[in-house]
N, C-alpha and C positions, 0 to 999 in steps of 0.2 A: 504493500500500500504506500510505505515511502517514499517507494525507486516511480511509482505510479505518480505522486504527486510532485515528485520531482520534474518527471518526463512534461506533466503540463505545468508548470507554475509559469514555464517564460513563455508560453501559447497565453495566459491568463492573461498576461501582461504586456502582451506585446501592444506598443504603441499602433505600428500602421497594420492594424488589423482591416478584414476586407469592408465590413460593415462600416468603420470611419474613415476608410479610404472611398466610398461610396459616397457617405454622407459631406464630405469635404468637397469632392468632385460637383454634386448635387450645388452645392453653396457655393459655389466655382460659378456654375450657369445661370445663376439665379440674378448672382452680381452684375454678372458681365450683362446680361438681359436689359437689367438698370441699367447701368454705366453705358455701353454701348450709344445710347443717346442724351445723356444727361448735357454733354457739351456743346452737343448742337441744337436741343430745343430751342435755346433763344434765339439762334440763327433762324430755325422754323418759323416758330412764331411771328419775328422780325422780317422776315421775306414772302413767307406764306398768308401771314394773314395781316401784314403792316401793325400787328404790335410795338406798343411805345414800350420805355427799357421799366417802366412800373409794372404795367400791365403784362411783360411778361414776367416779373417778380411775386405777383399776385395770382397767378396761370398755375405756377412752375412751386409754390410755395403749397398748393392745395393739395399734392400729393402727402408731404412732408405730416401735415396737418392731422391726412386722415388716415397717416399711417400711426402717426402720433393718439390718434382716438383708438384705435383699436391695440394699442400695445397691451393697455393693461388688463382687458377681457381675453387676449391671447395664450398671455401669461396663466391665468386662471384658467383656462378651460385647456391649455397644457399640462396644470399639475391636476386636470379632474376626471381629463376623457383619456381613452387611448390615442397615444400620442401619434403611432403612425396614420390612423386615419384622419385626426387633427392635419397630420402633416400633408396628406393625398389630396384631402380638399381645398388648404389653403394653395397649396402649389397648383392644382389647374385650374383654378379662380383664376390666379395669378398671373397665369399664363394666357389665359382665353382673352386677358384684356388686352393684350399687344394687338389683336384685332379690330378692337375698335378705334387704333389713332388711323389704321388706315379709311376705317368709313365714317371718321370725324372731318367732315365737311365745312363746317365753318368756326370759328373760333369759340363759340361755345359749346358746343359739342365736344370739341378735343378739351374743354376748360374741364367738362365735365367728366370725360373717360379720365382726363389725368389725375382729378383729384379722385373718382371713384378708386382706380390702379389700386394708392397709398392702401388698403385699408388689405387685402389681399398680401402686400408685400408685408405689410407690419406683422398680419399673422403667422406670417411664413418663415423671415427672420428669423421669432420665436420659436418656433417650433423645430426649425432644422439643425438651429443650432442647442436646444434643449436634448434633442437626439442624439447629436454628436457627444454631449456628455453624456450619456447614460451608455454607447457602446463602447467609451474609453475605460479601459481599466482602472480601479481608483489612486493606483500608484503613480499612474501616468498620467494625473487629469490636468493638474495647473501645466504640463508642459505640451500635451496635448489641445489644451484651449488656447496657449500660443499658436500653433502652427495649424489650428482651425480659422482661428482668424487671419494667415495670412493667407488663406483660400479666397478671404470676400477680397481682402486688401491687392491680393495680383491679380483679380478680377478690375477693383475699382483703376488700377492702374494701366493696364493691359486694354482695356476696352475702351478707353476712348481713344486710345491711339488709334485701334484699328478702324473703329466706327468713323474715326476724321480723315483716314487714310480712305475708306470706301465709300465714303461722299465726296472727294475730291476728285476720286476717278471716273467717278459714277453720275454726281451729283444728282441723286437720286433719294429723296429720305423714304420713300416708300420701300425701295430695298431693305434699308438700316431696319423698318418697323417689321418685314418680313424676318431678317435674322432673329430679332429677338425673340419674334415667336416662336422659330427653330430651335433656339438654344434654351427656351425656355421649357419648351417639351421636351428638349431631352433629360435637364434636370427630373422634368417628373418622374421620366422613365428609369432614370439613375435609383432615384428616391423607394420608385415601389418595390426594388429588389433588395433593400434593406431588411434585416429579420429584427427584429426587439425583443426580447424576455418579458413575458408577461408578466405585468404591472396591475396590485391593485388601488384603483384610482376609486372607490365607493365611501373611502372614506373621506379624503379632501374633500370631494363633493356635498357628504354629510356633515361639515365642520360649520361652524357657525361663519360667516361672511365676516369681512370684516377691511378696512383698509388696506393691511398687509399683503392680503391675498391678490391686489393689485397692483399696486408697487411696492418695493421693499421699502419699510422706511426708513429699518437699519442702516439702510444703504443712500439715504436723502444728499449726505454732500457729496459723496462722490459721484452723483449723478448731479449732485449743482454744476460740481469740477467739468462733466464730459458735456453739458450744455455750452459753454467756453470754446470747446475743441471742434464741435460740432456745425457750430455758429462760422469757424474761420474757416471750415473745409466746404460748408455750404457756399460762401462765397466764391470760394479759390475757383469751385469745381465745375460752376455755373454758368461765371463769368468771363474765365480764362480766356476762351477763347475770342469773345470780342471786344475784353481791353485788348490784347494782343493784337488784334484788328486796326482798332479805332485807336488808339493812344499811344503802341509802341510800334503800328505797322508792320508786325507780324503774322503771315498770313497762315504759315506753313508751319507754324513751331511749337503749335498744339502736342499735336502726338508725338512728339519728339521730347516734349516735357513729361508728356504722362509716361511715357518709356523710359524716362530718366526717376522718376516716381516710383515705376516698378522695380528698379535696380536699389535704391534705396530700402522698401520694402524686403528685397532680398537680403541684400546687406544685415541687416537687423536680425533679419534670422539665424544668422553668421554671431553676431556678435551676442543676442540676448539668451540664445537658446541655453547656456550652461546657468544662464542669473533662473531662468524661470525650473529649471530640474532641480535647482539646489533653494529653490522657493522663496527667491527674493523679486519681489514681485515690486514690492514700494522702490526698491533700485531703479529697477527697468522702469517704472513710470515717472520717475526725476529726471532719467537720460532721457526719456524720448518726448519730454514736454518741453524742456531745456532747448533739446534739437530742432523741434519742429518750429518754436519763439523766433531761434537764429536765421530757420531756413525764410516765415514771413517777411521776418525784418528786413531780409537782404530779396526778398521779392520786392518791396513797393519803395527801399531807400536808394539800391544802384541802379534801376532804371532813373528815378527822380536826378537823382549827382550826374546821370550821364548825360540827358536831357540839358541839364545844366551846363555839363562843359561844350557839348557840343553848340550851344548858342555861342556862348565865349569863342567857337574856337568859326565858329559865320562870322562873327563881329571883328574878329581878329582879320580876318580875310578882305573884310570890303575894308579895314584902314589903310592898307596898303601894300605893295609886292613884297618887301620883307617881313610882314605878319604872316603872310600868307603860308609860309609854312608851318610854322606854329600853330596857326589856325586849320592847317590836314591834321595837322599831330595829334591838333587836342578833339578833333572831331574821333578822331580813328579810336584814340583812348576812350570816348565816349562811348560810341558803340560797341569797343570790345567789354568795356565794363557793364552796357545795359544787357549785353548775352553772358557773361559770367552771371549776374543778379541774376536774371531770367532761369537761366538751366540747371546753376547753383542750388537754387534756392529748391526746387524740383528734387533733387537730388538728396536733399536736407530733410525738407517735409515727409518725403518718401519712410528714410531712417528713422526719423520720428514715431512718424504714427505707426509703423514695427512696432518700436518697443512699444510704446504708449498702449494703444487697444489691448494687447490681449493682458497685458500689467491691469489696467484697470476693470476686466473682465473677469479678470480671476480677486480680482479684489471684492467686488459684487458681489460674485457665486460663495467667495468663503465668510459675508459675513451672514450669508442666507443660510437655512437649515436644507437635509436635503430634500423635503418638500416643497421645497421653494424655490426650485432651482428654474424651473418655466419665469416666474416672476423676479426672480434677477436677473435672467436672462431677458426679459421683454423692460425692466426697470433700468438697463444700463443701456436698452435701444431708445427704450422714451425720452431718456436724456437725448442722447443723441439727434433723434428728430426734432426736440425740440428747439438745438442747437441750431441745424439745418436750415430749417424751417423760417426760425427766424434772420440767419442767414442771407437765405433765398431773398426774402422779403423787406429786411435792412439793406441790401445791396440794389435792390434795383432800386427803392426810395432815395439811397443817398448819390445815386448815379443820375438818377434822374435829376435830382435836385442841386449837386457839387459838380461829380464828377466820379470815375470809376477808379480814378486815384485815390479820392478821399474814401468811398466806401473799400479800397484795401487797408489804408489808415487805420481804417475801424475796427479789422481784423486784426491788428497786430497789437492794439489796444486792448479785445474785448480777450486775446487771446495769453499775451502778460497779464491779467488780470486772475485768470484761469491757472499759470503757474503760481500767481503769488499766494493763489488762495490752496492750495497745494502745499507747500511747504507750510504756510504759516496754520493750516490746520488742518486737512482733508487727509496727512499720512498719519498726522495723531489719534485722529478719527476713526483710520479702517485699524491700529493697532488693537486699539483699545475694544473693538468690538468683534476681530476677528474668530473665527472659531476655528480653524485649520492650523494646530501647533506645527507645524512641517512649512505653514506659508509666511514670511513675514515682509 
């Protein structure tokens, strides 16, 4: 019986077993589904139905919203029903809407499929990723929810490259809205060959109702903290590509950034994987909040300095033939410093939110019991949308209103804010309430 439990203990525990390697893949397609268009709606919007930069912030923000409504009944009826068929129905929900942007004919109708979408993706989130913990071994679970989350994270990254790459070829959004539909039935198809160990779910169901059972509350600031995070990557991810248009005339340098994103993202996995196995989790989320701070800052400050010299280096040019080299010089310095800002910074944020996400995931899940793992799981996405969300909807108000430079301002503000509030209490918080001795 020994030499028996011997022969299975490392089958018990094997990290990339088939069921999480299914469930990962699954949440791979689901992303890329999203992603895929996230960075050209506005483009949509703005050429397809003559949308102002508000009105597609208020469009584009309605998804976020009612993904955000639906998080926390997700949560709940994940830790009540059986979770894979929670999961079979939220996932071709989810999928069947990709159908309706292509027979949303005029601007409200697609207002209305988009923000329906959110509510379907919210559930699904939850649920795909509450699966993925339950078929991790428990020995392997905080290093396992690292490298689950970098499935949505080289999804978010990987997908608008391509999506910006096959509208340029193409320019075609009706293709883009086909793929997602393909890629999103295949996730389901992924999804239904998943097996789960029967669970029983009749008592949560019988429990008395109560707040908890929708968000964690244990878990209230660290989901203050990922509204912060949330908020600057809605913007980044929204917008990117028509400031880069409109304000630094780059036309092309989209997908080339989000590819720069997804190397970062890898990076991280290189460098945090041994912090999250040895269960320092509050580490990994200092370095990759720090990271991500550096990588805004140096998004909306070396394009601004480059801008700047390169006017000095026009003005130097028209005083006269010996400025005028000076005036190449400091132009040429200009623009090599607004593509280091630019593709740096990409490169930065990418690292970042590596470490960052699955650090505060696992922060979540260990100060919840294990009944509660659907609602720290859908309690660390509510943040997040709500982050988003407001994002979306900050950014086209102060664009429309300033400019597309102030609303990144905004991000680098609302986003230092978010580290300070981090250090100065949010690690003290999840110490103090943690329940996982092996996590700190």
């Amino acid at each position: 019986m020994c030499a028996l439990n011997r022969t299975f203990a490392p089958e018990m525990d094997k990290l990339w077993n088939r069921n999480y390697c299914k469930v990962m893949a699954a949440n791979f397609t689901l992303f890329f589904a999203f992603y895929v268009l996230t960075p050209l709606l506005p483009l949509y919007l703005s050429e397809h139905f003559g949308a102002t930069k508000d009105v597609i912030g208020l469009v584009l923000s309605g998804y976020t919203i009612t993904a955000l409504l639906f998080r926390p009944f997700s949560g709940y009826v994940v830790d009540s029903f059986p979770r894979k068929m929670v999961l079979m129905v939220s996932f071709s929900v989810f999928a069947i809407f990709f159908a309706g942007y292509l027979a949303a004919s005029t601007l409200l109708l697609f207002t209305i499929v988009r923000t329906l979408h959110g509510g379907p993706f919210g559930a699904l989130t939850v649920a795909n990723s509450t699966v993925a913990i339950d078929v991790l071994p428990s020995s392997r679970r905080t290093e396992g929810i690292g490298y689950y989350g970098l499935s949505n994270n080289l999804a978010m990254a990987i997908a608008p490259t391509i999506g910006i790459f096959i509208y340029q070829l193409t320019n075609s959004f009706e293709f883009l809205f086909w793929l997602a539909l393909i890629v999103a039935t295949t996730g389901w198809l992924i999804d239904s060959t998943v097996k789960l160990k029967p669970r029983d779910s009749s008592q949560a169901r019988s429990s008395r109702l109560s707040l908890d059972r929708f968000f964690l509350t244990r878990g209230w600031l660290l989901g203050l903290n990922m509204v912060a995070f949330g908020f600057s990557f809605g913007v980044l991810s929204n917008y990117l590509a028509i400031y880069g248009k409109e304000v630094m005339g780059i036309t092309g340098g989209t997908g080339t950034y989000f590819m720069l994103c997804s190397v970062g993202l890898i990076l991280s996995r290189l460098q945090g994987s041994k912090a999250l196995r040895d269960g320092r989790v509050t580490h990994n989320a200092a370095t990759g909040m720090v990271i991500s701070l550096v990588g805004y800052t140096l998004f909306i400050l070396m394009p601004t300095l480059a801008q700047s010299s390169m006017v000095n280096g026009q003005c130097s040019m028209v005083n006269g033939q010996c400025s005028m080299v000076n005036g190449q010089w400091s132009m040429f310095n200009g623009q090599w410093s607004m593509f280091i800002g630019y593709y740096g910074s990409a490169l930065l944020i990418g690292l970042g939110n590596g470490h960052m996400w699955p650090a505060f995931q696992n922060m979540t899940i260990n100060v919840a019991t294990n009944k509660q793992r659907g609602t720290a799981n859908s309690t660390i996405l509510i943040s997040w949308d709500i982050g988003m969300g407001l994002g979306i909807l900050a950014g086209g108000i102060v664009a429309e209103l300033i400019s597309y430079s102030a609303a990144f301002w905004t991000v680098v503000l609302v986003n230092g804010t978010g580290v300070a509030t981090y250090f100065l209490a949010t690690r003290a918080f999840f110490l103090r309430r943690n329940l996982n001795p092996t996590v700190r």
